[in-house]
C-alpha positions in Angstrom: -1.5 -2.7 -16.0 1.1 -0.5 -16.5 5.0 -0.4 -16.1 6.3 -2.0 -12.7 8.4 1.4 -12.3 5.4 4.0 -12.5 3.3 1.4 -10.1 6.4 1.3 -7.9 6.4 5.2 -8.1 3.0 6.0 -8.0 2.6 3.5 -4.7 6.0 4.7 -3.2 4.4 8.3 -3.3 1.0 7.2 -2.0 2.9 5.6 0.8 5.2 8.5 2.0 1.6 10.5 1.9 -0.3 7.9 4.4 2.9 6.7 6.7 3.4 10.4 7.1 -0.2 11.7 7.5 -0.5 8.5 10.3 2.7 9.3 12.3 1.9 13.1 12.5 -1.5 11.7 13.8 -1.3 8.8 15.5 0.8 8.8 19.4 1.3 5.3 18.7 2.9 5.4 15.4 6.3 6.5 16.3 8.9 6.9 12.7 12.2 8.3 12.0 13.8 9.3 8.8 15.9 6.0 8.3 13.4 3.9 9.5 10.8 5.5 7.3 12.5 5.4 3.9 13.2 2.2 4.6 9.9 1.4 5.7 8.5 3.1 2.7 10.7 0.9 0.2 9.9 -2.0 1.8 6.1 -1.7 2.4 6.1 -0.6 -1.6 7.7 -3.8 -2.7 5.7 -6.2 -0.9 2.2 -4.0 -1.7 3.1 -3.3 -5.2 4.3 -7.6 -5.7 1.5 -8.7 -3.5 -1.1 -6.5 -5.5 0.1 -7.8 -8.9 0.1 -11.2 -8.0 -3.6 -11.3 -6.8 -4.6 -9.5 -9.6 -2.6 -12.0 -11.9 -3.8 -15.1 -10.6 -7.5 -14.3 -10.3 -7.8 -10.9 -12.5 -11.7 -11.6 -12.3 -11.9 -11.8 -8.3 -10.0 -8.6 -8.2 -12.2 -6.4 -8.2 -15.1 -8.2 -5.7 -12.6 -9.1 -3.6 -10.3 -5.6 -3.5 -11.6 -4.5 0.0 -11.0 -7.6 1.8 -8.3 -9.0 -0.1 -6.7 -5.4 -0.1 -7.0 -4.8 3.8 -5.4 -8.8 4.0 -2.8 -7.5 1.9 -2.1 -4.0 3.6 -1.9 -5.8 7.0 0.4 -8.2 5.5 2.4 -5.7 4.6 2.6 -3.9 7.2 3.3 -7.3 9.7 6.3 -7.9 7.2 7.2 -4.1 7.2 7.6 -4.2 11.4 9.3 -7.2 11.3 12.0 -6.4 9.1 12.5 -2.2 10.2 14.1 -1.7 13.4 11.8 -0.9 16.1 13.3 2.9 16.9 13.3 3.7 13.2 9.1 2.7 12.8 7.0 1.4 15.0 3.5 0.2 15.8 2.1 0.2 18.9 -1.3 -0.8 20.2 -4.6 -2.1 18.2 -6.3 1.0 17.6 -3.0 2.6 16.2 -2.5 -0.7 13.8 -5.9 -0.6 13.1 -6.0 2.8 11.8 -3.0 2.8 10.2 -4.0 -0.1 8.1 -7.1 1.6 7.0 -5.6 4.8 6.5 -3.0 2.9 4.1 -5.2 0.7 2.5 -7.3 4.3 1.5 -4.0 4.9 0.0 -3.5 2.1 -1.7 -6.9 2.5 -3.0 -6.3 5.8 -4.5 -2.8 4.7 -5.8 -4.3 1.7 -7.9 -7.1 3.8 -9.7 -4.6 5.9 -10.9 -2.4 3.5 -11.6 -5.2 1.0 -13.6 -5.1 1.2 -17.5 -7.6 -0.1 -19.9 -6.2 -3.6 -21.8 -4.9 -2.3 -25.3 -8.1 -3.9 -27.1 -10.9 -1.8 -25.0 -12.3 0.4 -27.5 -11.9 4.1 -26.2 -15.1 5.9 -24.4 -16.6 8.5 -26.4 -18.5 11.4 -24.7 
């Protein structure tokens, strides 16, 4: 796995993509600047800590279990992300808009951690 600061980087930007790409979609996704950095940071930590620690305590599960355990972990994420950001800076509304938003995420998150996976040092390299 690499560094915590490049996965921390790499998710923050994957994260400013989908919030974004969601609000400018969604009616029911309704984010302002503070409440969207803030959002951003806080969604990354959780994903990025929740993520490692899965993949940590059952490294051979991760990858059978990355769609459910990675929608479970988006959602959490996102619960814990409303929650703590005030309601007129990002906010939720309705099951469809949730719904979406946690797939459209998750995609993300998705994306991010294939960029973000490295090869263990002692995997011989792939020759052409």
């Amino acid at each position: 796995m690499q560094s915590i600061g490049r996965s921390l980087a790499i998710a923050a930007l994957a994260n400013i993509g989908s919030f974004g790409l969601t609000a400018w979609l969604l009616d029911g996704f309704d984010i302002r600047l503070g409440g969207f950095v803030a959002a951003v940071v806080l969604f990354t930590v959780l994903a990025v800590g929740l993520r490692r620690a899965t993949t940590t305590m059952a490294p051979r599960l991760a990858r059978p279990s990355a769609v459910i355990g990675g929608l479970v972990v988006t959602a959490a994420a996102l619960v814990l992300t409303d929650a703590v950001v005030p309601r007129r800076g990002f906010d939720l509304e309705g099951p469809w808009t949730w719904a979406i938003v946690i797939l459209v995420v998750w995609a993300a998150g998705v994306a991010y951690g294939e960029v973000d996976t490295q090869a263990p040092a002692d995997v011989p390299p792939v020759e052409a």
